[in-house]
C-alpha positions in Angstrom: 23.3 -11.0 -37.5 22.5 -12.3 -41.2 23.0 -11.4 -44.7 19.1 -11.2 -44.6 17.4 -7.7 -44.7 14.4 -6.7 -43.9 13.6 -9.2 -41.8 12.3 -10.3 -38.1 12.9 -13.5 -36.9 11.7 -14.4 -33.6 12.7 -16.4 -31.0 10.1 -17.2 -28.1 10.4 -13.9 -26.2 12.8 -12.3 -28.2 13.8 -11.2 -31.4 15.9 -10.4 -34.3 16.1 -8.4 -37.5 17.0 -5.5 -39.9 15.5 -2.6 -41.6 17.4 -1.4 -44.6 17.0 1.3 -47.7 19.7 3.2 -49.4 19.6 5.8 -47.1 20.1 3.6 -43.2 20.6 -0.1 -42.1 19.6 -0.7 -38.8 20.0 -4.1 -37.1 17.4 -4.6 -34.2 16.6 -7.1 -31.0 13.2 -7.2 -29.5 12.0 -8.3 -26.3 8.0 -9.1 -25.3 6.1 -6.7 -23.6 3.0 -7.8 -21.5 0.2 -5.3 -20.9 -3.5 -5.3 -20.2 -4.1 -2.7 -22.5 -5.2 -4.6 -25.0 -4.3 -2.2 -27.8 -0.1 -2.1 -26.2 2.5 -3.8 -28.7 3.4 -7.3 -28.2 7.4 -6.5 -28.6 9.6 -3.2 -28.0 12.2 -2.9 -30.9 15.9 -1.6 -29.8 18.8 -0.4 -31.6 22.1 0.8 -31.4 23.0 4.4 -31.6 26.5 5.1 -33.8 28.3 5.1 -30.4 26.8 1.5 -30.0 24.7 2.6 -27.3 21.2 0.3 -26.8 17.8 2.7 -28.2 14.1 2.1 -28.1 13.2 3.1 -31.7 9.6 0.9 -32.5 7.1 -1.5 -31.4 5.6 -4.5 -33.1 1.9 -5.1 -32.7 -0.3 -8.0 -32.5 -3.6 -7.3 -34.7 -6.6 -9.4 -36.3 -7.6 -8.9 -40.1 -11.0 -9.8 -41.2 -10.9 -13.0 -41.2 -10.3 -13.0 -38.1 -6.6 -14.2 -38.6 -3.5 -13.0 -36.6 -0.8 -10.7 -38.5 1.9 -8.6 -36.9 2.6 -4.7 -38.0 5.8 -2.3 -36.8 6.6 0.8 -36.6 10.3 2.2 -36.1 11.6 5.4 -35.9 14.7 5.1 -38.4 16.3 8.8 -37.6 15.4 9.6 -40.5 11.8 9.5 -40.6 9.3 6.5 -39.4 8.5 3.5 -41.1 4.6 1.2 -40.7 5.0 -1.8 -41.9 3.4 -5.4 -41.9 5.1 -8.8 -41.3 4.6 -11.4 -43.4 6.7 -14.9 -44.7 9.7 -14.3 -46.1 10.6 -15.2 -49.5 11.8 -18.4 -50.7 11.7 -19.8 -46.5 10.0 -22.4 -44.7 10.4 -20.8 -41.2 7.6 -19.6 -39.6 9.3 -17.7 -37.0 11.1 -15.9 -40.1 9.2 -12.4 -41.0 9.8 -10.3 -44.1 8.8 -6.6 -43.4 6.6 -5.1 -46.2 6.4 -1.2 -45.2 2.9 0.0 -46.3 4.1 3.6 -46.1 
């Protein structure tokens, strides 16, 4: 993918990233996912298992803070325990379609 980590970069109805500690890295693709339900996610998260089969391990959710603003939060299910976290800009970039993920766990 990148030499980026933690990261989420999306792309229209898809998306890109990586989750990493000491302990995994996990690359991940996301695709949109429409519902009525207005608490649903807004993207299911994949990733591969260590036979490179594709796996459903998170969500990202659309949610409004106080100020009535838009932010995006995630969960995924590492293998070794889940991690919440919130999107936000990534360091040092001017691409708003490029997320840093700040786990809040």
């Amino acid at each position: 993918m990148t030499d980026l980590v933690n990261f989420i970069q999306f792309n229209n109805d898809k998306l890109t990233g990586n989750i990493a500690t000491l302990s995994f890295d996990i690359d991940l693709t996301g695709e949109a996912f429409a519902s009525e339900n207005p608490k649903a996610p807004v993207f299911r998260l994949f990733g591969r298992t260590p036979r490179d089969r594709p796996i459903e391990v998170g969500a990202i959710w659309k949610k409004q803070n106080r100020r009535d603003e838009d932010y995006y939060t995630l969960t995924v299910n590492t293998g070794h325990g889940k991690i919440n976290a919130n999107l936000g800009r990534y360091p040092g970039q001017d691409d708003d379609t490029l997320m840093a993920v700040i786990p809040w766990d």
